[in-house]
Every structure is written in structure tokens, then in C-alpha cells.
N, C-alpha and C positions, 0 to 999 in steps of 0.2 A: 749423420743417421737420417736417413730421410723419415719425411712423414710421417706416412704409409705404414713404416717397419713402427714407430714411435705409440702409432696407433694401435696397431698388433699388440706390442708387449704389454702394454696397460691391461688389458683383459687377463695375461697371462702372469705379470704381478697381482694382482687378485685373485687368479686358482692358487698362487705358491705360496698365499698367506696361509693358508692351512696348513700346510705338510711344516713350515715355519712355525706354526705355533707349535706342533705337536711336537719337534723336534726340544722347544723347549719346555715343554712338559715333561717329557720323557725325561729331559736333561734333571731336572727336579728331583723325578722317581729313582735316577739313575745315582744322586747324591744320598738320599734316602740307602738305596742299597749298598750303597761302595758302605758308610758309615755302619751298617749292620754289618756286613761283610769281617770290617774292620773290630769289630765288639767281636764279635765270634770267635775270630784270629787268638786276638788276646786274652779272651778269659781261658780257651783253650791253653794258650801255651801257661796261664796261671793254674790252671788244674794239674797241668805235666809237671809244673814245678814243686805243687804242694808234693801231688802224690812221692814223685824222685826224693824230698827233700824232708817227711814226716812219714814216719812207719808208724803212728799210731791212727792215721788216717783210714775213716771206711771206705778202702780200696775199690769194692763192691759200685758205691752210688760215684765215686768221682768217675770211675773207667764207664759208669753208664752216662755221666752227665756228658763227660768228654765224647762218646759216639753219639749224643742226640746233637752236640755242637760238631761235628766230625757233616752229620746230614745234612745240617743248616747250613755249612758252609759252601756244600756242594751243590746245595738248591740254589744258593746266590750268587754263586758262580754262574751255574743254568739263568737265573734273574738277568744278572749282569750283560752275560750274553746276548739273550735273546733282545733287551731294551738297546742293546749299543747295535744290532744288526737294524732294528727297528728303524734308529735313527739314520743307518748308514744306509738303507733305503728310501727313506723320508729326505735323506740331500741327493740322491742319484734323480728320484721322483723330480725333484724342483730343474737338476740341470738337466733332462729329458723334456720337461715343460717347457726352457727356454729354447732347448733346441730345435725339437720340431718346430716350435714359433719360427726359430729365425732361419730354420733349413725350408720350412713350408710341408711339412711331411706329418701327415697322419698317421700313426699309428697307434690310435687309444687303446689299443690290446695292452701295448705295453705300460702305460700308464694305468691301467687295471692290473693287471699281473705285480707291479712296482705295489701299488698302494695294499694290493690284499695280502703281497708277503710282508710289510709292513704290519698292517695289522694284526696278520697270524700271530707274528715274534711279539709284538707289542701282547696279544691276549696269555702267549706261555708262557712271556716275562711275569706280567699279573698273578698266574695260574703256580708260577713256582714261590714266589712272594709268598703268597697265601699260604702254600704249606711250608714254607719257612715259619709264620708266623705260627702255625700249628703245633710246631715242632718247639717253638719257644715257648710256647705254654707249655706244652709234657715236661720240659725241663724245671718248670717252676712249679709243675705238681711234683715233680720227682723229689725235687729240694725240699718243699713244705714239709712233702712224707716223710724224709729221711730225717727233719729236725724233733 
């Protein structure tokens, strides 16, 4: 590798430190949701159980509990998504950075257009998070009231 080119990438490992870090953040966020994802799943399929399996159960609050876990799961799904597009961004971003490096080619449009869909997805992943989390409190006012 000559020089020259050796000299080049060093600046260009230094912009990729970032989209590398966010990658493992997101990674973080991304463990956060699957693991709620996964709670939702299952107390769902324990609600479908009680209900099929005890008739003296109040029918009313579980088939409510179960549709406000029915929303949460499709908000974390939306979460899931939009965080894994984020990151799938955030590695096209770094191998766009290495290449114009070593092809010589400017094109920063596209490394802005790469980082701001990044960050879109990264802000709706956030934004569905939050009413995930909105929706798990309703469910634990619902349960308080119905006790």
C-alpha cells in the first residue's frame, strides 16, 4: 500500500469512528428492544392461555390487556426496524467513506443523504420506543384498576 493512499485513510478512519460508535449504541438499544419485544410476546401468549383455560376469568380486562400488548408489540417491531435500518446505514456510510477514499471520488451528497436516513430511522426507532413505553404504563393502570 503505498504512502500516499496510507496517509489518506488515517483521516478517513477518524470520520468512521462515529458512525462505528453509533452502530454500537444502537446495538445496545436494539438489545433493550428485542428483550421487550420478547416480554410482550410472552405475557401475551400467558393472557391467551389464562383466558382459553379459566372461565371464571374477567374476560373484559384480559382481552383489553392483550390488545394494548397486541400495540406494543407492533410499535417494537416498528422500533426494531427502523434501529436495524439505522445501523444498516451507519455500515453502508463507513464502506462509502472507505471508498471514495480509495476510488478518489467525491461525492458528499451521498454521505449526507446515508447519515440523515440514518438518523431519520435512528429518531422513529426512538419515537415508536416512547409510545411503546406509553402504552405499558396504560396497561399497568388498567391492571391496578381492574384489582
Amino acid at each position: 500500500m503505498p504512502t500516499n493512499l496510507l496517509a489518506e485513510l488515517v483521516p478517513i478512519l477518524q470520520i468512521a469512528i462515529g458512525p462505528v460508535i453509533l452502530i454500537s449504541g444502537v446495538g445496545l438499544l436494539l438489545l433493550s428492544m428485542t428483550n421487550r419485544f420478547g416480554r410482550a410476546i410472552d405475557r401475551s401468549r400467558i393472557l391467551s392461555r389464562e383466558l382459553r383455560e379459566n372461565p371464571n376469568v374477567d374476560r373484559e380486562q384480559i382481552l383489553a390487556q392483550i390488545k394494548i400488548l397486541s400495540k406494543r408489540a407492533d410499535l417494537i417491531q416498528r422500533a426494531i426496524t427502523l434501529a436495524s435500518v439505522s445501523v444498516l446505514l451507519a455500515a453502508i456510510l463507513i464502506i462509502v467513506l472507505f471508498l471514495m477514499a480509495l476510488l478518489q471520488v467525491n461525492a458528499a451528497w451521498l454521505i449526507i443523504v446515508l447519515f440523515i436516513g440514518c438518523m431519520v430511522s435512528l429518531i422513529g426507532s426512538i419515537i415508536a420506543f416512547i409510545q411503546d413505553i406509553h402504552h405499558a404504563l396504560e396497561a399497568l393502570k388498567l391492571d391496578i384498576k381492574g384489582k
